[in-house]
ZAMARGU-4260 file (C-alpha; in steps of 0.2 Angstrom, whole numbers, plus 5000, padded with zeros to 4 digits):
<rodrens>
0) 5000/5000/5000 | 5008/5016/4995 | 5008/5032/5006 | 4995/5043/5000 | 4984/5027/5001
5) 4988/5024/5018 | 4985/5042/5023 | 4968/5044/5014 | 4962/5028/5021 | 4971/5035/5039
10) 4957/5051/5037 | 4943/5044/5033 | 4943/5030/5045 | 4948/5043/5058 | 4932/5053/5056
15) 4921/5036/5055 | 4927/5032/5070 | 4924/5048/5080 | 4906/5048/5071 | 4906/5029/5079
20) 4901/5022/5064 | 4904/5021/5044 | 4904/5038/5037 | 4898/5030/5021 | 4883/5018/5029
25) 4878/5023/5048 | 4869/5006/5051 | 4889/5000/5049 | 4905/5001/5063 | 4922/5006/5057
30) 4931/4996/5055 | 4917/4986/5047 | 4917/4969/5042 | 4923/4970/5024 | 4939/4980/5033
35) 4940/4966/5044 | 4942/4952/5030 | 4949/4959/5015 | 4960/4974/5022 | 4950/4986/5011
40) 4941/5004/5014 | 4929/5006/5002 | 4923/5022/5011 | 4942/5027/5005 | 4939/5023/4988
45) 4947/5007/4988 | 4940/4992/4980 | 4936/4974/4986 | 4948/4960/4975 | 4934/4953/4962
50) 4937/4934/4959 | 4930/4933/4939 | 4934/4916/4939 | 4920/4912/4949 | 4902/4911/4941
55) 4891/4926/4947 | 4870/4926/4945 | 4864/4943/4942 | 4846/4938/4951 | 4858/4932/4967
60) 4857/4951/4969 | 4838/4954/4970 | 4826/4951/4979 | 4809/4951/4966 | 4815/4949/4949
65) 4810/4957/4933 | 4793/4967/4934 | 4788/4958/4952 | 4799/4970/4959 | 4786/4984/4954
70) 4776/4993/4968 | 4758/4985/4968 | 4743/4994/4958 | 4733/4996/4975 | 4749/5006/4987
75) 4754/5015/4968 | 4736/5023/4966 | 4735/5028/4985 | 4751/5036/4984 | 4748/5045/4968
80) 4730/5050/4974 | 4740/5063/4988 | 4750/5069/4976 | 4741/5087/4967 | 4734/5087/4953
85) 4746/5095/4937 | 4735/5104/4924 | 4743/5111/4909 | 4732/5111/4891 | 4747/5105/4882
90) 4745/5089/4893 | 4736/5076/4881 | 4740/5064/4891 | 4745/5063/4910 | 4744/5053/4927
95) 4724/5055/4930 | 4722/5039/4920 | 4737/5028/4925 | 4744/5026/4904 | 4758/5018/4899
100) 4766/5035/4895 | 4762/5055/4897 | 4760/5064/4880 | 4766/5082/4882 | 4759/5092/4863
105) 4772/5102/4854 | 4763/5110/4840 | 4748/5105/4832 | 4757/5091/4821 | 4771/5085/4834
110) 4769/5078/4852 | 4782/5072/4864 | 4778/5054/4874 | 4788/5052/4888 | 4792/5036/4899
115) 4802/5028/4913 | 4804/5011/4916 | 4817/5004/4929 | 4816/4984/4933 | 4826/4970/4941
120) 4834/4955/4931 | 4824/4940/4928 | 4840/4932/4920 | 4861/4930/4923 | 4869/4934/4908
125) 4873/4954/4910 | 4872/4958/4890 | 4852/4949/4891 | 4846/4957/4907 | 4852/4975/4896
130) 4839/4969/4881 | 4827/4965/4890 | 4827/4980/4900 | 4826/4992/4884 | 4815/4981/4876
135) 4804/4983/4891 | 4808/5002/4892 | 4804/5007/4876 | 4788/4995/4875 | 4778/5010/4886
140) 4782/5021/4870 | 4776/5008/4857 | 4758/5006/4866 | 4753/5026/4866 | 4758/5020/4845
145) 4774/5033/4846 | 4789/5031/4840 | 4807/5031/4852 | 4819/5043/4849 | 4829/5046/4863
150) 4833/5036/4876 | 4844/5040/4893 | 4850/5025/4904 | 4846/5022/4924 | 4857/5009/4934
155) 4859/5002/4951 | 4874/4992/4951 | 4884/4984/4967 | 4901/4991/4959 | 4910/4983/4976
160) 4902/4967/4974 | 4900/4960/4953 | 4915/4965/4942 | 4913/4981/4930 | 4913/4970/4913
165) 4896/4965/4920 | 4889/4982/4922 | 4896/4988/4904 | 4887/4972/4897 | 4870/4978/4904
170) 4873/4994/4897 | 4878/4987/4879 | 4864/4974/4879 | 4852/4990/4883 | 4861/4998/4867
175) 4861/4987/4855 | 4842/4985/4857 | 4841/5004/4856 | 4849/5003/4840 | 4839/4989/4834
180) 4823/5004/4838 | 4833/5019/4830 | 4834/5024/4847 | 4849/5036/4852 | 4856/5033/4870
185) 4862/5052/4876 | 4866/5047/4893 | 4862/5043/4909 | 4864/5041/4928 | 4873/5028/4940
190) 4870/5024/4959 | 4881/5012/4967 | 4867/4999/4977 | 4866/4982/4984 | 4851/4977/4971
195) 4854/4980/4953 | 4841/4987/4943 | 4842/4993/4925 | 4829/5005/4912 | 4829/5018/4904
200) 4819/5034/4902 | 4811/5036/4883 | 4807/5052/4873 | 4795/5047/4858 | 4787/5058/4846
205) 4769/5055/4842 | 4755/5062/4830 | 4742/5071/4841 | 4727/5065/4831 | 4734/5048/4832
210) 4737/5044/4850 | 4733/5028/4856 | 4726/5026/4875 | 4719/5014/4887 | 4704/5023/4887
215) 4695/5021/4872 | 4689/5003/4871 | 4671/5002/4863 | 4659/4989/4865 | 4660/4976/4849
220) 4679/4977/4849 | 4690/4962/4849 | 4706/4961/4863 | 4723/4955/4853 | 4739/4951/4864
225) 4755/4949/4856 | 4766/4938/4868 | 4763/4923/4877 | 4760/4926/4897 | 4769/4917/4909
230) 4788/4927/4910 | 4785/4930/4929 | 4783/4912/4932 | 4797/4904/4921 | 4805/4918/4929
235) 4803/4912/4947 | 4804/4894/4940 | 4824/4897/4936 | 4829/4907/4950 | 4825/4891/4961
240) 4834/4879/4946 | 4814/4872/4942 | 4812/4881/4924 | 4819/4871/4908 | 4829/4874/4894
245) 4813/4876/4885 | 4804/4889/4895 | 4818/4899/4899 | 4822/4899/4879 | 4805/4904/4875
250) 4804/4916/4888 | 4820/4926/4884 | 4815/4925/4864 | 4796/4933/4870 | 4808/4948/4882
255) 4819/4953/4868 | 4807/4955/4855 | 4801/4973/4854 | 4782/4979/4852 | 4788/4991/4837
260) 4780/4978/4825 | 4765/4977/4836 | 4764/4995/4836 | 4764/4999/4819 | 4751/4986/4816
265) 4739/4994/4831 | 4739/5008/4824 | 4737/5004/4807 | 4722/4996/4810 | 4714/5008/4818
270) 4714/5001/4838 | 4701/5011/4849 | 4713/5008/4864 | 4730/4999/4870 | 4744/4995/4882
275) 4756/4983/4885 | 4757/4970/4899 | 4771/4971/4911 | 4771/4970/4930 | 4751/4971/4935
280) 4750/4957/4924 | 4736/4953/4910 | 4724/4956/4924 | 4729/4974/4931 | 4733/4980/4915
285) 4715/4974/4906 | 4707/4981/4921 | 4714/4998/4920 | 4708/4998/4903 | 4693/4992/4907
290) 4690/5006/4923 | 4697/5021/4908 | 4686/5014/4895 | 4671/5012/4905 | 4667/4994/4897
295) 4667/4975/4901 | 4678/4966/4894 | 4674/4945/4891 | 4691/4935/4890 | 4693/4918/4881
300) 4702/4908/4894 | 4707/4893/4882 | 4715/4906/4870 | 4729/4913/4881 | 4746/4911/4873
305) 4754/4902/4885 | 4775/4900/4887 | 4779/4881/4887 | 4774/4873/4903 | 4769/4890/4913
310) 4753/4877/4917 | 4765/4866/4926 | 4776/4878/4934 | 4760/4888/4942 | 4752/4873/4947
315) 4769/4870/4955 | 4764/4885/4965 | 4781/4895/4955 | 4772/4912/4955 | 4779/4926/4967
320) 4770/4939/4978 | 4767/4950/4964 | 4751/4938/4960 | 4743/4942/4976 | 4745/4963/4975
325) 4740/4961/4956 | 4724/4950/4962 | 4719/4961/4977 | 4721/4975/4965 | 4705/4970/4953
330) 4696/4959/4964 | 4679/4972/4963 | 4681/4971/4944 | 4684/4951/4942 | 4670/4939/4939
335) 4679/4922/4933 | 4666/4906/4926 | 4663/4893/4939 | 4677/4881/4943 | 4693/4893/4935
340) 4708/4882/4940 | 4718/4892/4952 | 4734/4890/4941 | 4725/4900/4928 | 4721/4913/4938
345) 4739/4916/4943 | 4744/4915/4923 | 4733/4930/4922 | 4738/4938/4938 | 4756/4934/4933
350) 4769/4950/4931 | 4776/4951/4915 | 4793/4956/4909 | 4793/4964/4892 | 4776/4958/4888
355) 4766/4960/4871 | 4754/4973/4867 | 4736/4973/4873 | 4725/4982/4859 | 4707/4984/4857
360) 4703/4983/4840 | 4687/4984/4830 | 4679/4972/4823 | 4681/4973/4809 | 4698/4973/4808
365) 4701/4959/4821 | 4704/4947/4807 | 4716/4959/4798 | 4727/4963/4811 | 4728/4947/4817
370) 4735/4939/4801 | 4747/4953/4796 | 4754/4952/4817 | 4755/4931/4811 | 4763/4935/4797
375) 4775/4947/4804 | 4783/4933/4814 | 4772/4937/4832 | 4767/4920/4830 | 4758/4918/4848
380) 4746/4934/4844 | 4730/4929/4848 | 4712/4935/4850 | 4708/4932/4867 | 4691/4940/4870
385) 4679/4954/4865 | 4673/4971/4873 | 4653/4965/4878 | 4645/4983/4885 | 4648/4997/4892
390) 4649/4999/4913 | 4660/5007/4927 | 4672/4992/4922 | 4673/4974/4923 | 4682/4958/4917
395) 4673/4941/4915 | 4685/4927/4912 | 4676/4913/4902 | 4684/4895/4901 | 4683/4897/4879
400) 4676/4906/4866 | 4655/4906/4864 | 4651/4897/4849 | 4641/4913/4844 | 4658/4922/4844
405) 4663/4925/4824 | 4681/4929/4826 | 4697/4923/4818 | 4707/4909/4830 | 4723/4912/4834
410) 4737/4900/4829 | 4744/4899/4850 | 4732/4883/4856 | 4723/4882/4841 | 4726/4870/4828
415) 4712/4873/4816 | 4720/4891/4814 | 4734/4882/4806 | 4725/4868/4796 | 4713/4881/4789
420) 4732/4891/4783 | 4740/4873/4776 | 4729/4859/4769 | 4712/4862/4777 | 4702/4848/4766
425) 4717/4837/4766 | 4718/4838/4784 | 4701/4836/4790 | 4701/4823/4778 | 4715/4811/4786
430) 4709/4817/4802 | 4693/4812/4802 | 4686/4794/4800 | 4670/4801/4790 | 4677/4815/4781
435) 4671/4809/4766 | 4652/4808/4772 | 4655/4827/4774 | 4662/4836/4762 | 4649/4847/4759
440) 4642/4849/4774 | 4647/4865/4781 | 4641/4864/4798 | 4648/4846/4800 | 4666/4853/4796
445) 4663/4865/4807 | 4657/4855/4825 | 4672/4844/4820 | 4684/4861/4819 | 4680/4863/4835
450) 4679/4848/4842 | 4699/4846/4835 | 4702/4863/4842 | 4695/4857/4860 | 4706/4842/4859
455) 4720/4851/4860 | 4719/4863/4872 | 4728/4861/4890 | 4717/4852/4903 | 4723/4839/4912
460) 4736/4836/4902 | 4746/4853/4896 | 4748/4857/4877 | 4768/4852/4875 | 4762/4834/4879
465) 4745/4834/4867 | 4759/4841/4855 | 4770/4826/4855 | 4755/4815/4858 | 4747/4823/4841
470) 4764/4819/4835 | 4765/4802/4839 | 4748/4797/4833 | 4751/4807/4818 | 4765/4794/4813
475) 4758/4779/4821 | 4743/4780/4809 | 4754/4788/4793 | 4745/4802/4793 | 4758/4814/4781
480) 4747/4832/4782 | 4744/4829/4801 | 4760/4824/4807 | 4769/4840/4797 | 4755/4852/4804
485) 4760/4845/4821 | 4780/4846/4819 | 4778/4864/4813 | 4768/4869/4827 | 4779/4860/4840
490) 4794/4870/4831 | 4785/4887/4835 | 4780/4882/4854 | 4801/4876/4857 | 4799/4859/4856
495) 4816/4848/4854 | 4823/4836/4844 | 4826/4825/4860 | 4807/4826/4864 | 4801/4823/4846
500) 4812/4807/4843 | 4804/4802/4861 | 4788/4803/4853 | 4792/4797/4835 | 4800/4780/4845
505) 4784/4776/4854 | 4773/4778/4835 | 4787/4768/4828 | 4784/4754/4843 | 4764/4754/4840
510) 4765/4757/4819 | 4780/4748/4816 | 4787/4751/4799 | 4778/4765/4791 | 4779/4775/4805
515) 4798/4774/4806 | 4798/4776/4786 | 4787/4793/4787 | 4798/4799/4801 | 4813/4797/4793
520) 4807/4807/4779 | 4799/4820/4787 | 4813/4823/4802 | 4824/4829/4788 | 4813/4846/4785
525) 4815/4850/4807
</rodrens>
């Protein structure tokens, strides 16, 4: 230690220990542990020996990860209900409705949109947690339909305790999303703390005449969502070693997607109202727009995109404390079907980490939208309900769709969506034993689409297994049409090879030589 070391660290101690305790943390004595056992002063500016070799977890160093570490919607709005009311006419809009952003007008052409979203990681790697945390930033931005154009960067980083190469990660990870957007980073602040946490505050720009809020949905409208839920769960599921490769692989793929697609699409089709789904979950988020719309809303329980095995991890009981604030929350507004499994409710009570966008979309556009969010590569965008009538604001969850309901399917749990866009006549056809009786029988065609599409929803057994079981029969009875239908889906939902050749071998045992021929031949277009 070199001399002007020794004295600075000589000072400060000095005064600490007159003070009788750390100048830097009074809760602390001087000489404090970290003194005691590496013979360092941080207080003095020196730093504690970091040993990279040695595997760190960035979620070792929180305590709720991703957007579970959000306050609750019930203390937020008590808190925000003492604050006085800001008033200015060039406000378009501000906190009285609880929107994703605050739209501030310029001029009659130009508004600003402005947001700020700091979270937790939900993941290890450094350069991940900094994409998911922009992604997440700059989803706020997307769902008033603006467009990001600056950015400035927040972090809480324990600078003593993790290496600096991880906190440069975060912040490159964070960048190369903003770049991704068109998004300029300009800057931005850094506090040395014992949690990290990581975001950004956005600066979009926005027609005025073409804002898009949580309080305009309209009786008639259909509800689309973007993502598959489940993020908080999978979440939870790998901090405790529980998630697989699967579900954390899908879950990372739904956070680092941006919502600009989405966006673009919303508001291109004309969506009355829209917000994106992070920590309240699908339930506080719906509900809000619901209370600003002054509607009910009727949700589809069967047509949630789902992240693989979320089901299993919540019946598991793998949901944090989030659920519970998010239920209390909409409680007054919630009326759910007779017998709702409990592990649904906690998918819909579920905070979400750079979740998809929730937009109200009229009618007659549903179908529209729908196929061009598809088509886009937002392959789990579903239609999960409808607006029913106007009230002070509600939310019914249904177990499935009415059969008066007329709306496009999505493709997420719903295999006829898929067979209607491939081979639907060929296969109905192999799938069904009197296909040939009913050719021309409309309605025929139709109770056995739903019959298939009911088949293959999660129950009892979850939708990966029905997957692999669809699979398997597929091939056991030689079925070609079926058995590709079923691979591609089980290629969009993560599926492995490992899994599939599991299921192939088990057709293969029951159908013998046709089925390992058909296998063969099709495993070569996986």
């Amino acid at each position: 230690m070199t001399a002007k070391i020794f004295d600075k660290r000589k000072r400060v101690m000095s005064r600490s220990i007159k003070l009788g305790h750390c100048v830097c943390d009074p809760k602390k004595p001087c000489p404090c542990p970290v003194f005691k056992e590496k013979d360092v002063c941080t207080c003095a500016g020196e730093s504690v020996p970091i040993d990279t070799t040695n595997k760190y977890r960035l979620t070792d160093f929180v305590r709720s990860a991703g957007c579970a570490s959000k306050i609750g919607q019930k203390d937020l709005h008590k808190v925000l209900s003492m604050l006085p009311e800001v008033s200015d006419p060039r406000i378009l809009v501000g906190t009285t409705t609880a929107d994703d952003a605050g739209v501030f007008m310029l001029n009659d052409q130009t508004a600003i949109v402005q947001t700020v979203d700091v979270f937790t990681p939900g993941v290890d790697d450094p350069f991940l947690f900094g994409k998911i945390a922009a992604c997440n930033s700059l989803s706020d931005v997307y769902a008033m339909g603006g467009k990001p154009v600056t950015a400035l960067s927040i972090i809480g980083f324990p600078i003593y305790s993790l290496p600096h190469e991880a906190m440069a990660d975060i912040i490159k990870g964070g960048m190369s999303v903003l770049k991704e957007a068109g998004t300029i980073l300009l800057g931005g602040h850094s506090i040395n703390d014992e949690e990290i946490k990581f975001g950004f505050a956005v600066t979009g720009v926005i027609d005025p005449t073409k804002i898009i809020s949580n309080a305009g949905a309209k009786p008639g409208d259909m509800l689309i969502l973007t993502k598959p839920l489940g993020t908080g769960i999978i979440s939870l599921a790998g901090q405790i070693n529980r998630a697989s490769d699967e579900s954390l692989n899908a879950m990372i793929k739904s956070m680092t997607t941006l919502n600009k697609t989405g966006a673009e699409i919303m508001t291109k089709y004309c969506a009355n109202a829209g917000t994106d789904v992070t920590g309240f979950g699908l339930a506080g988020h719906l509900c809000r727009m619901m209370i600003e719309s002054k509607v009910t809303a009727e949700i589809w329980m069967d047509q949630l995109p789902l992240l693989p095995r979320v089901e299993e991890y919540a019946k598991g009981g793998m949901y944090s404390g989030a659920n519970e604030r998010n239920s209390e929350f909409t409680a007054g507004y919630t009326e759910f079907e007779q017998d709702t499994p409990e592990h649904m409710k906690a998918v819909i009570y579920d905070a979400q980490t750079s979740g998809g966008l929730l937009m109200s979309i009229p009618a007659e556009n549903a179908e529209k939208a729908l196929d061009e969010l598809l088509k886009a590569g937002l392959t789990d965008s579903a239609i999960i309900g409808t607006i029913t009538e106007a009230s002070e604001g509600k939310m019914i969850f249904k177990a499935g769709k009415p059969a008066c309901i007329k709306s496009p399917t999505a493709t997420k749990g719903a295999i006829m969506k898929e067979i209607s866009k491939e081979t639907p006549s060929e296969a109905i056809e192999c799938c069904s034993p009197t296909a040939s009786n009913m050719s021309d029988d409309k309605k025929s065609i139709e109770v056995f689409g739903n019959f298939l599409n009911k088949a293959m929803q999660p129950g009892a057994i979850d939708i990966v297994t029905k997957e692999l079981m669809a699979i398997a029969l597929g091939l056991a009875v030689n079925c070609v049409p079926c058995t590709k239908i079923h691979l591609k889906k089980a290629a969009s939902m993560g599926i492995g090879k490992d899994e599939l050749e599991e299921a192939a071998a088990l057709a293969i045992a029951f159908g013998g030589c046709r089925a390992l021929m058909l296998w063969n031949e099709l495993k070569k277009e996986i």
